[in-house]
C-alpha positions as semicolon CSV with decimal commas, in nm:
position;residue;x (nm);y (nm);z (nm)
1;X;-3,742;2,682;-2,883
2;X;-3,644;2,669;-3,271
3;X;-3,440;2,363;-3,376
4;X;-3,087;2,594;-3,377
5;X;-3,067;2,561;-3,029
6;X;-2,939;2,268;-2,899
7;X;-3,081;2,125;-2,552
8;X;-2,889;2,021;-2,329
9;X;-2,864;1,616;-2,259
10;X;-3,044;1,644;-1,914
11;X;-3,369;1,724;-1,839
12;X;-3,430;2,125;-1,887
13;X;-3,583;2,113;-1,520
14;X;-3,289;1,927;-1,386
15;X;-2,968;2,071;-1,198
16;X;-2,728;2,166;-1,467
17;X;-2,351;2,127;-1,372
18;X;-2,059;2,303;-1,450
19;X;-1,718;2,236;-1,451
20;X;-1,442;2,307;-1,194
21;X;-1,247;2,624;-1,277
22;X;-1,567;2,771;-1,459
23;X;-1,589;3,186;-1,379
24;X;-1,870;3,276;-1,203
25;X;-1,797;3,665;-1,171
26;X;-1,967;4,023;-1,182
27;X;-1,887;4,294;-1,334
28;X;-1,807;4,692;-1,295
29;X;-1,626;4,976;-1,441
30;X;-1,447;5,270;-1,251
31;X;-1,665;5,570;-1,323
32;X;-2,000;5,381;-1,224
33;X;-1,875;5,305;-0,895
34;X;-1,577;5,503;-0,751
35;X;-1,719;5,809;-0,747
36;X;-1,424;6,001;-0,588
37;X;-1,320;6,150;-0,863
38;X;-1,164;6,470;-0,770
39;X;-1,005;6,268;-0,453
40;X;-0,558;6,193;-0,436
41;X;-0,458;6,376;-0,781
42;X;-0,745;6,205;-1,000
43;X;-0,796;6,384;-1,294
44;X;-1,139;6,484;-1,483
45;X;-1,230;6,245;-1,706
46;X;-1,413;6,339;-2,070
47;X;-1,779;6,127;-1,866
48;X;-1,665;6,449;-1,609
49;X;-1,700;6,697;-1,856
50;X;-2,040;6,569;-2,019
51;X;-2,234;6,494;-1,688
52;X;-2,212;6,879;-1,672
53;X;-2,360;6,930;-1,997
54;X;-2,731;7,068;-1,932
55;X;-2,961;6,739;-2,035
56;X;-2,727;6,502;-2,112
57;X;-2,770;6,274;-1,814
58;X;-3,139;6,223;-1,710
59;X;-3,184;6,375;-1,403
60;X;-2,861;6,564;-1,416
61;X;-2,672;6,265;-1,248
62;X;-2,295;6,258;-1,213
63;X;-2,053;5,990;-1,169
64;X;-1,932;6,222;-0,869
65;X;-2,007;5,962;-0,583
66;X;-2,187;5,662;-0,788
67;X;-2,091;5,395;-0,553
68;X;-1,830;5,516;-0,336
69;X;-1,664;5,236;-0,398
70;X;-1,346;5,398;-0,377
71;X;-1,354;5,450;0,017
72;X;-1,541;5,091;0,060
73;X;-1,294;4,838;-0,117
74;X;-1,298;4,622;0,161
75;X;-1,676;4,634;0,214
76;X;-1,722;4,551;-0,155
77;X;-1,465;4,278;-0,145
78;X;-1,680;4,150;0,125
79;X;-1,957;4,134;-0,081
80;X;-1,782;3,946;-0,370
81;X;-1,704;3,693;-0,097
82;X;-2,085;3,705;0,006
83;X;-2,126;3,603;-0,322
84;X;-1,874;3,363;-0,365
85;X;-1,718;3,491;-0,694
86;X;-1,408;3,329;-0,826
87;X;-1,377;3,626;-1,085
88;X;-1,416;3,984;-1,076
89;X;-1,440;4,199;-1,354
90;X;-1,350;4,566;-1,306
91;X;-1,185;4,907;-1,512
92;X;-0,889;5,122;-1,391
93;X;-0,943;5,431;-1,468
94;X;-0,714;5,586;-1,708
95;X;-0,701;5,975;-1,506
96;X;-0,645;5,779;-1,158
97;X;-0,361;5,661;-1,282
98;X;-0,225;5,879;-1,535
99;X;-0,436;6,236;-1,456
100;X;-0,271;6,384;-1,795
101;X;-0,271;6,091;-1,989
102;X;0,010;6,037;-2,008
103;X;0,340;6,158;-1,821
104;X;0,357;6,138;-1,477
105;X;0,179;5,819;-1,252
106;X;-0,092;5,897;-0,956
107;X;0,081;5,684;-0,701
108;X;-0,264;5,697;-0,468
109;X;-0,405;5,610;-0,792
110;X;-0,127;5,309;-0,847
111;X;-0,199;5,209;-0,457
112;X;-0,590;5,230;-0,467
113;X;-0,548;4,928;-0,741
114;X;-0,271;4,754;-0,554
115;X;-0,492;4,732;-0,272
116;X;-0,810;4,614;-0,451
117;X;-0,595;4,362;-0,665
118;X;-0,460;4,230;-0,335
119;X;-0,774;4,173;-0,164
120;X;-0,897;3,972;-0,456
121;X;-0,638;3,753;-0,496
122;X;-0,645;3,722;-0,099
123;X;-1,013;3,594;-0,126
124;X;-0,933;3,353;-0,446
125;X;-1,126;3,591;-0,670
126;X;-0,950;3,609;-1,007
127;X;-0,931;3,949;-1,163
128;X;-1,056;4,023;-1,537
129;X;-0,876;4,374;-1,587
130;X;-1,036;4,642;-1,815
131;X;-0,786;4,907;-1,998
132;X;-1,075;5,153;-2,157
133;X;-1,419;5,171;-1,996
134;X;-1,480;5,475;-2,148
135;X;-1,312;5,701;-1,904
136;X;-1,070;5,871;-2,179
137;X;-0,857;6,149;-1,987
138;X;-0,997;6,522;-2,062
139;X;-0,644;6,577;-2,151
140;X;-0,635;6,393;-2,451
141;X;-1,036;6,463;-2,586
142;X;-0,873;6,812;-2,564
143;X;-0,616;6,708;-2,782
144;X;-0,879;6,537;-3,050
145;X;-0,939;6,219;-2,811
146;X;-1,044;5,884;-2,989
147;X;-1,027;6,086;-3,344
148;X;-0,654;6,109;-3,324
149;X;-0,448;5,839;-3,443
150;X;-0,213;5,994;-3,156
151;X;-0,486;5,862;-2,870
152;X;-0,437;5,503;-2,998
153;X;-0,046;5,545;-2,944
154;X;-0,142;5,711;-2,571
155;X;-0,329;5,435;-2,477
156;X;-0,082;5,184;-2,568
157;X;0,158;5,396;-2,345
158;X;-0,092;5,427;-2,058
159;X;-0,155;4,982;-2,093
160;X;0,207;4,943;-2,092
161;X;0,249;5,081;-1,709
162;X;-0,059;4,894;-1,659
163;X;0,095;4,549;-1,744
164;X;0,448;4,658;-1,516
165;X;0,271;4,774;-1,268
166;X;-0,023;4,472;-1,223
167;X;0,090;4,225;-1,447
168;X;0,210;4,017;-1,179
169;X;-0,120;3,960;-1,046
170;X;-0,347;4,000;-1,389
171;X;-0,300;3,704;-1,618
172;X;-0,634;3,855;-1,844
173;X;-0,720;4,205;-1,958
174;X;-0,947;4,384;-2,153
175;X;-0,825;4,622;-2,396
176;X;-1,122;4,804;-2,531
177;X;-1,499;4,786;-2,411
178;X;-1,810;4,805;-2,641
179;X;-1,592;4,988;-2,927
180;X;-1,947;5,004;-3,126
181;X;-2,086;5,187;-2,850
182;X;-1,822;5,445;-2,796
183;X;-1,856;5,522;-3,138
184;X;-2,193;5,541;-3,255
185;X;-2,330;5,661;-2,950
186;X;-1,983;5,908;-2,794
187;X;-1,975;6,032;-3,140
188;X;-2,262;5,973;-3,417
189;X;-2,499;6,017;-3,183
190;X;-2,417;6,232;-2,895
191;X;-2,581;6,050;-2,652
192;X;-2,267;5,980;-2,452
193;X;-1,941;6,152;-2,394
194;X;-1,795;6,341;-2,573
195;X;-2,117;6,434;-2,719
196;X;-2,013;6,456;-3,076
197;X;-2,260;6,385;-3,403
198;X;-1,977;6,366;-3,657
199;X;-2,057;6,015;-3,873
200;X;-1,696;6,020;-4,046
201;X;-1,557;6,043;-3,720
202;X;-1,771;5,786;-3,540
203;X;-1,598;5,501;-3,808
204;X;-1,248;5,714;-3,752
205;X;-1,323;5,673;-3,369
206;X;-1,380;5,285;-3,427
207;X;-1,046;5,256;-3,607
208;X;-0,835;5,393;-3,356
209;X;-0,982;5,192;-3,098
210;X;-0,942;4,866;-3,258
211;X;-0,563;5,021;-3,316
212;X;-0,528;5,088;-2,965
213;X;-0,648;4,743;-2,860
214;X;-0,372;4,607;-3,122
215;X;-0,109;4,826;-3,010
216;X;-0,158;4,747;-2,634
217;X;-0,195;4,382;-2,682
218;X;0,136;4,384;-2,871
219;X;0,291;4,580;-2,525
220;X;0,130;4,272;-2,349
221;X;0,364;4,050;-2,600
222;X;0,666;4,217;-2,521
223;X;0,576;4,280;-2,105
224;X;0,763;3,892;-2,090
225;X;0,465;3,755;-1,940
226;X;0,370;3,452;-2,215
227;X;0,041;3,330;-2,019
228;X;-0,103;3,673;-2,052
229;X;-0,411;3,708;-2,278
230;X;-0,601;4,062;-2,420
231;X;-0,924;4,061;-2,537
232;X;-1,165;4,304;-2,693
233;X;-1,554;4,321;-2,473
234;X;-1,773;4,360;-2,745
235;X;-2,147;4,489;-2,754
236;X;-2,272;4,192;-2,958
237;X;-2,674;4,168;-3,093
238;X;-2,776;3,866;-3,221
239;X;-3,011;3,955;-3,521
240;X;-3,299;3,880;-3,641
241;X;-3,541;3,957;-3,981
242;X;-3,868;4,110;-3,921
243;X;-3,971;3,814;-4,205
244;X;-3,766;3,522;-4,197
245;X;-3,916;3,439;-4,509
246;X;-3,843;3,774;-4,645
247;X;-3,498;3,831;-4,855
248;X;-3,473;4,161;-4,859
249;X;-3,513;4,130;-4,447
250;X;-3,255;3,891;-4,439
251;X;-3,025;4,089;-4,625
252;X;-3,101;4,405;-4,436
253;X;-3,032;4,216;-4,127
254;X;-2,698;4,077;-4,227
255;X;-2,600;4,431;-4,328
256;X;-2,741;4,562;-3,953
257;X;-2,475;4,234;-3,825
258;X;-2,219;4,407;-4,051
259;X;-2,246;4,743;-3,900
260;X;-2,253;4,649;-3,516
261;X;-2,086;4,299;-3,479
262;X;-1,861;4,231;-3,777
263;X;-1,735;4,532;-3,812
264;X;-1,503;4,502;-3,505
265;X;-1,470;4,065;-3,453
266;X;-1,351;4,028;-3,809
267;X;-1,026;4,238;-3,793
268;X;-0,938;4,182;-3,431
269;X;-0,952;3,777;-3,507
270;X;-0,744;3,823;-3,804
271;X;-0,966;3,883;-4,123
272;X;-0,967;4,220;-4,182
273;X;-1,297;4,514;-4,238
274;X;-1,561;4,316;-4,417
275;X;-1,550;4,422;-4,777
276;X;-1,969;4,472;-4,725
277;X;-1,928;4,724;-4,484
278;X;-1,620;4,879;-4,577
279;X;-1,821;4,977;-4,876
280;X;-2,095;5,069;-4,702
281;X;-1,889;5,319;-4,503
282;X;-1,677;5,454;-4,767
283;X;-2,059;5,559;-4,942
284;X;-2,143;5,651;-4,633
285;X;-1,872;5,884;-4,501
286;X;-1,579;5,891;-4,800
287;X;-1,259;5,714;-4,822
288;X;-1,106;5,496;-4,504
289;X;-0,757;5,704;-4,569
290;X;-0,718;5,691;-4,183
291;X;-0,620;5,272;-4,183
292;X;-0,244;5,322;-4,245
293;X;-0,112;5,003;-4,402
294;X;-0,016;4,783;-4,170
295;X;-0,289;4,836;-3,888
296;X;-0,492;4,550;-4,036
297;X;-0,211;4,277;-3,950
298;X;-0,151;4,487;-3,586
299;X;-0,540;4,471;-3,523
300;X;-0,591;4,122;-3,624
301;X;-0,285;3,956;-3,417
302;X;-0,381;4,038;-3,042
303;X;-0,747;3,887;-2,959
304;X;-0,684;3,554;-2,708
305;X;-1,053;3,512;-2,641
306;X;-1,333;3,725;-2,674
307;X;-1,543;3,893;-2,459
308;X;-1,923;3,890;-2,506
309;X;-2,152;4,173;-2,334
310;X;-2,495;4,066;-2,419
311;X;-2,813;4,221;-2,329
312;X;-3,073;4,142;-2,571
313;X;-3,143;4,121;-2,970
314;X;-3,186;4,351;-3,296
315;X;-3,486;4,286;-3,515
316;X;-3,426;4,418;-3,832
317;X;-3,634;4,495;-4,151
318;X;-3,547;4,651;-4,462
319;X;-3,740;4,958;-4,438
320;X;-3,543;5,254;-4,494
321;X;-3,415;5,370;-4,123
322;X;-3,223;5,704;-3,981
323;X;-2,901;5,840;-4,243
324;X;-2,740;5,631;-4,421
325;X;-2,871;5,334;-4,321
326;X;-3,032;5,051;-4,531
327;X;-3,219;4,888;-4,259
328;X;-3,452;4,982;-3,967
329;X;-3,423;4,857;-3,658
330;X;-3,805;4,736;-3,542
331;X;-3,967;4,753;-3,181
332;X;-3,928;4,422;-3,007
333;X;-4,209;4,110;-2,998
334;X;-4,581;4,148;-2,832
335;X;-4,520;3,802;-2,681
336;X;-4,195;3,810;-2,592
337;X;-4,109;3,929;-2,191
338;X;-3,905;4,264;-2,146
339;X;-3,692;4,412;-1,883
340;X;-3,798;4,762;-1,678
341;X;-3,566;4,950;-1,956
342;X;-3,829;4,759;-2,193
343;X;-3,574;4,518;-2,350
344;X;-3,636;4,194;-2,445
345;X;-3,537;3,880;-2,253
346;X;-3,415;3,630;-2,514
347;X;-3,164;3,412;-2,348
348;X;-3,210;3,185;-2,663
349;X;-3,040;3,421;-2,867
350;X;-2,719;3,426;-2,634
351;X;-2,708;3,033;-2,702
352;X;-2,651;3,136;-3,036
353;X;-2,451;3,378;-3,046
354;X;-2,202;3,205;-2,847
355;X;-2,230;2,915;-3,079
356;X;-2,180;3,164;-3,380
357;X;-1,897;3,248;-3,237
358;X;-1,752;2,903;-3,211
359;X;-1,819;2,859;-3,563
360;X;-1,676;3,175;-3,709
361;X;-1,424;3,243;-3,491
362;X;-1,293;2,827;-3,375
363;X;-1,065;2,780;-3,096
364;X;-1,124;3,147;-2,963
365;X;-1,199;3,126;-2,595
366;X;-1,534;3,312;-2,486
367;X;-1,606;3,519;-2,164
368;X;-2,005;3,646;-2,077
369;X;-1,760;3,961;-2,001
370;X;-2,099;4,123;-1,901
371;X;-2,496;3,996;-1,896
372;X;-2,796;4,181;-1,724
373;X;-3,114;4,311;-1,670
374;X;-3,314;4,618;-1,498
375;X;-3,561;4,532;-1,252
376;X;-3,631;4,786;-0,995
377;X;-3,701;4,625;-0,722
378;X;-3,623;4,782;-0,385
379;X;-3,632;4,618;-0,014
380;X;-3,944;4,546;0,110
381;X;-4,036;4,660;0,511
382;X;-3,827;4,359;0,622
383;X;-3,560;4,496;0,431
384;X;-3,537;4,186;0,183
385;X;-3,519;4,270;-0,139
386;X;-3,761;3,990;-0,364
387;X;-3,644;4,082;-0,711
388;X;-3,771;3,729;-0,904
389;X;-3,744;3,842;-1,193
390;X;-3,373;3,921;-1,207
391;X;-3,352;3,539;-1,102
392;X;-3,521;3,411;-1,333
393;X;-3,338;3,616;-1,595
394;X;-2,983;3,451;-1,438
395;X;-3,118;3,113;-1,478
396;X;-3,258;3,113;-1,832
397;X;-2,935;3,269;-1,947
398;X;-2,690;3,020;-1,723
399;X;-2,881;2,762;-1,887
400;X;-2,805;2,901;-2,252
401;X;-2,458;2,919;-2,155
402;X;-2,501;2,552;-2,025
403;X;-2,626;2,441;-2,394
404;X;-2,397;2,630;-2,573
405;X;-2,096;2,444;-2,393
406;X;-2,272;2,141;-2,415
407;X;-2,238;2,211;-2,791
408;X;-1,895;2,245;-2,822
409;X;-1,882;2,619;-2,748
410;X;-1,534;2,684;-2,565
411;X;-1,726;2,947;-2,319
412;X;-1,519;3,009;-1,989
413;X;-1,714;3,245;-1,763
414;X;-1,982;3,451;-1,698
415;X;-1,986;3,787;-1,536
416;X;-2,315;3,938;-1,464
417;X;-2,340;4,312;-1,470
418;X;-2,375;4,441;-1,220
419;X;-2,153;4,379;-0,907
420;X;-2,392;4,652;-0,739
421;X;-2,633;4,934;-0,835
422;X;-2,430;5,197;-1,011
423;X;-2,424;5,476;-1,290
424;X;-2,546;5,386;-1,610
425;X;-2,458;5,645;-1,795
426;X;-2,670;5,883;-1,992
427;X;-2,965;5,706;-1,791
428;X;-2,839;5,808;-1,486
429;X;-2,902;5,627;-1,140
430;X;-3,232;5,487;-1,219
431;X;-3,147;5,149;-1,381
432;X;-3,049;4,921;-1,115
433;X;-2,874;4,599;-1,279
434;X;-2,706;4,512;-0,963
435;X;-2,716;4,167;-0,756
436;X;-2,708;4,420;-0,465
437;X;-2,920;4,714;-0,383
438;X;-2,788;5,073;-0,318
439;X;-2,865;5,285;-0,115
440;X;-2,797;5,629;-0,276
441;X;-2,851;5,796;0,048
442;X;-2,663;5,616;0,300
443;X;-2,448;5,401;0,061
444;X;-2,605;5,072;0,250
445;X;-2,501;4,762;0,020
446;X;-2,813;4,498;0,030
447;X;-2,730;4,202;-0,118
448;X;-3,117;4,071;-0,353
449;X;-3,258;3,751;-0,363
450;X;-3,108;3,713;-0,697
451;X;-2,767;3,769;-0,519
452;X;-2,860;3,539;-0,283
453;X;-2,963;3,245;-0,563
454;X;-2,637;3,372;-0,744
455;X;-2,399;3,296;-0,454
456;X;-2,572;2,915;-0,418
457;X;-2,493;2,877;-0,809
458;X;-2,153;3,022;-0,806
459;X;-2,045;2,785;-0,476
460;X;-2,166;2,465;-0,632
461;X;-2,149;2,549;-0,987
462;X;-2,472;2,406;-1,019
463;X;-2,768;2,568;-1,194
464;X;-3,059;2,438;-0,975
465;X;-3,393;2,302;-1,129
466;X;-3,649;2,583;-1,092
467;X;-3,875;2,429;-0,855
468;X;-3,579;2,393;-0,578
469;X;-3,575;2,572;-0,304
């Protein structure tokens, strides 16, 4: 452990407390586990349109069914009680509601949300709320989607029935989730939908969703509900230089911070692009003529905490790297453990991110909106599903979050992703994150060990010593 991580003041092998009212959640979004998507006036979705796109999902997997979860609301809120959540984080989806868009309202679509947001509160489960997961209506990618300054105004529409519709039972909502990842990968990349490999419209893309997330939270202002708080879920890496002792690593690796984290928590928390990477991107891809004057100030007023989706870490160097790029990002440690996706388990690095967060952000509240691993384990012949690992992985990162509150950071809750098996996108059904098993076949919900060591945590908020039993 390097000396920028604080330990916490009791032994790191005894029980580690947490305080009343801390979030022990999971999370999920709408088109990983409804599946039902042409069911009670639902409309397609742009994820709809790509999972039909010849090898753009491994194994051709759709979204179609995922995890039925909406015909078995009240056998998943069963299993949030199995696990004795006190928080819940999960997406509407934007066609369920709105099929066009915009326009007219899906009442089975209205009542499918009434009924899950009922049976949480019922249970003492508070809701986290997502806005955007991703699922942008067909409608409006048909119109120029997330390109279109127009989309930003359509969401803020779309959030504003949202908040008069549910408001009385959400006090907390995310606005946007993993802008950098719609972006880069929806449309530098092409690796999720839409599918587009435009780079001036992947930054474009990034604008309008940082404008949307302004424009809704300002709706939330004016929806007369004052303890209501919007928040952005970002995909954060922690980075690190190939050399430490190299500058030119250093640098490159600030610039890689730039690109994926700064980018988006400097204006929505009220400073504005980065100057560093606003140049980089005018080089890159021309003037910014799309940030309309006035956006800045919109953006930067609506963040109440932020959300942190963390997964692992970005070793960077400053070899040159794909386009326009000057940095390469560098395979992962020898030494260091990965996940089945071949990811590397730092939970020392979410420690300090969190506390990087306290320091450049202060008095921001944080959320672990989502934290994870793959393991494929499956049940054994008993049935029991043994996945250790995934334990172990909850534990060393509840204890990071344990030192990082210890050290002052102001961190609230921690969702781990995922609530159940589900659809992971362009990788299809193969990664299972989930603290329960699924059974693709029959549907069968088995909650894992991990689920099991999850539920004992979240009903004492106590992290156990390792050796207990």
């Amino acid at each position: 452990m390097t000396a920028d991580v604080p330990v916490t003041e009791k032994s790191p092998r005894g029980a580690l407390r947490f305080p009343p009212g801390f979030r022990w959640g999971a999370a999920t979004s709408a088109y990983q586990v409804e599946g039902a998507v042409e069911a009670d006036g639902r409309g397609p979705s742009i994820w709809d349109r790509f999972c039909r796109v010849p090898g753009a999902v491994d194994n051709g997997d759709t979204g179609d069914e995922a995890a039925d979860h909406y015909h078995r609301v009240e056998e998943d809120l069963e299993l949030m009680s199995a696990l004795r959540l006190n928080a819940y984080r999960f997406s509407l989806a934007w066609p369920r509601l709105l099929p066009e868009g915009g326009g007219r309202l899906e009442p089975r679509g209205l009542a499918h949300y009434d009924r899950l947001l009922d049976g949480l509160l019922e249970r003492g489960i508070h809701p986290l709320v997502t806005l955007y997961h991703w699922d942008l209506p067909q409608a409006l990618q048909d119109e120029g989607g997330w390109r279109v300054r127009r989309t930003a105004e359509r969401f803020a529409e779309y959030a504003a029935v949202c908040f008069e519709k549910f408001g009385d039972r959400v006090r907390d909502w995310v606005t946007v989730n993993e802008p950098w990842i719609v972006g880069v990968l929806g449309h530098q990349l092409g690796l999720h939908a839409p599918g587009e490999k435009d780079l001036a419209a992947c930054v474009r893309v990034m604008h309008h969703l940082l404008l949307g997330h302004g424009l809704a939270a300002r709706a939330l202002r004016g929806a007369g509900r004052p303890d209501s708080r919007a928040g952005i879920a970002y995909s954060l890496f922690p980075h690190t230089p190939l050399d430490p002792h190299s500058d030119a690593d250093r640098t490159a690796s600030r610039a890689s911070d730039g690109y994926v984290n700064r980018w988006f928590l400097d204006p929505a928390l009220g400073r504005g692009y980065p100057d560093d990477m606003r140049e980089h991107w005018e080089r890159a891809t021309g003037p910014l003529d799309f940030v309309h004057d006035g956006d800045l100030a919109l953006i930067g007023t609506g963040s109440d905490f932020i959300g942190v989706n963390y997964y692992t870490r970005r070793i960077v160097s400053a070899r040159p790297g794909d386009g326009p790029w000057p940095w390469k990002v560098e395979p992962g440690r020898a030494d260091v453990e990965r996940t089945d996706t071949g990811w590397e388990v730092v939970p020392d690095d979410l420690c300090r991110l969190l506390l990087r967060l306290h320091r450049d952000y202060p008095g921001t509240p944080l959320l672990v909106t989502e934290n994870g691993a793959v393991y494929d384990d499956g049940p054994d012949a008993d049935g029991r599903v043994r996945d250790e690992r995934r334990t172990a992985f909850l534990r060393a990162h509840l204890e990071a979050v344990h030192r990082a509150r210890e050290a002052g950071a102001p961190v609230e809750g921690y969702y781990h992703w995922s609530l159940v098996d589900n659809f992971e996108w362009a990788m299809g059904y193969r990664p299972r994150f989930g603290l329960a098993h699924l059974d693709r076949t029959t549907q069968t919900r088995t909650l894992k060990d991990s689920g099991h060591w999850y539920a004992r945590v979240a009903a004492t908020g106590t992290v156990p010593p390792p050796d207990a039993a």
